[in-house]
C-alpha positions as CSV (number, residue, x, y, z in Angstrom):
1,X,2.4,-11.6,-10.0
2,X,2.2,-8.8,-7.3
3,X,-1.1,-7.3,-6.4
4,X,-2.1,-3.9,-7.3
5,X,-0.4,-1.3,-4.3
6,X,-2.5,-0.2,-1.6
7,X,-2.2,3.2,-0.6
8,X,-0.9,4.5,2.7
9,X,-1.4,8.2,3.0
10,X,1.1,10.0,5.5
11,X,0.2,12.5,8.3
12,X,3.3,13.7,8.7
13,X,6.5,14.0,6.1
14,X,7.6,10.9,6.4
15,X,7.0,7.4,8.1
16,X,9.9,4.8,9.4
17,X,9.9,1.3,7.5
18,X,9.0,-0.8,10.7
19,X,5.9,2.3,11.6
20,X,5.1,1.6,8.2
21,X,4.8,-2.5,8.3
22,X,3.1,-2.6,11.6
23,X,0.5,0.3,10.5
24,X,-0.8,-1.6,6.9
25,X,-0.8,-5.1,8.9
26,X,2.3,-6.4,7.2
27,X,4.2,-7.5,10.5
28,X,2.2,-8.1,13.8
29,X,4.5,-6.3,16.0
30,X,7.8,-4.4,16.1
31,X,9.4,-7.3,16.8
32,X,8.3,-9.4,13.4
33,X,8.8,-5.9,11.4
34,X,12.5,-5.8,12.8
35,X,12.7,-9.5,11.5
36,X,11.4,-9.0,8.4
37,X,13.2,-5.9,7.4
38,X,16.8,-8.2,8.5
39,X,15.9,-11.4,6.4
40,X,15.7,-9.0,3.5
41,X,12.3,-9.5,2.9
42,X,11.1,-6.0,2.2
43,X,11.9,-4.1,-0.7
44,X,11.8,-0.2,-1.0
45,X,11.3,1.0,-4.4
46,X,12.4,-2.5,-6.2
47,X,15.5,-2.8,-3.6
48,X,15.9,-4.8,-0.9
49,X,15.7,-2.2,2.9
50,X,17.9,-3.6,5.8
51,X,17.1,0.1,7.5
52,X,14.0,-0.8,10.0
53,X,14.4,3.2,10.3
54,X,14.8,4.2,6.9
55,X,12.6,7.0,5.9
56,X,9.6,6.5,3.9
57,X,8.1,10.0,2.1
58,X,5.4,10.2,-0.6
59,X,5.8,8.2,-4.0
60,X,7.8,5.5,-2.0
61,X,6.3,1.8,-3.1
62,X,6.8,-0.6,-0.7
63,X,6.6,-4.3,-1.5
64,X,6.8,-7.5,0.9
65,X,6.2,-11.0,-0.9
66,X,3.5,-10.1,-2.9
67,X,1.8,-7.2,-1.4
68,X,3.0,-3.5,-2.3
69,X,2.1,-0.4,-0.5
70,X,2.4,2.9,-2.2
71,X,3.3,5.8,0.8
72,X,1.0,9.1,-0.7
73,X,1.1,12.3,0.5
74,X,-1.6,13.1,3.6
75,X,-4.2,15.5,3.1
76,X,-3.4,17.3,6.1
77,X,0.4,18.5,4.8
């Protein structure tokens, strides 16, 4: 069963996928994100991202084994 989402608030419109995994902790580097995001391990709203620079904007639910991170809006936009 997957975890409640943790929320990642943006400070601009958007963030990339890999900015996105190596911010919240989910991939150690650019490197592993780049990995990750090619094995087909990270789904963007319930389907599967092979983008490492697909745009992620607010309402966007992230979700890597387990763990899910919802993208919110900033407070400074």
């Amino acid at each position: 069963m997957a975890e409640p989402a943790t929320d990642f608030a943006l400070r601009g419109d958007y963030i990339t996928l890999d900015a996105l995994l190596k911010a919240t902790g989910l991939a150690g580097s650019g490197g592993m994100a780049k990995q990750m995001i090619a094995a087909g391990q990270v789904q963007v709203n319930g389907q599967a991202e092979l983008r490492r620079g697909a745009k992620l904007r607010a309402g966007a639910l992230v979700q890597v084994g387990s763990t899910r991170v919802r993208v919110t809006a900033g407070s400074g936009t």
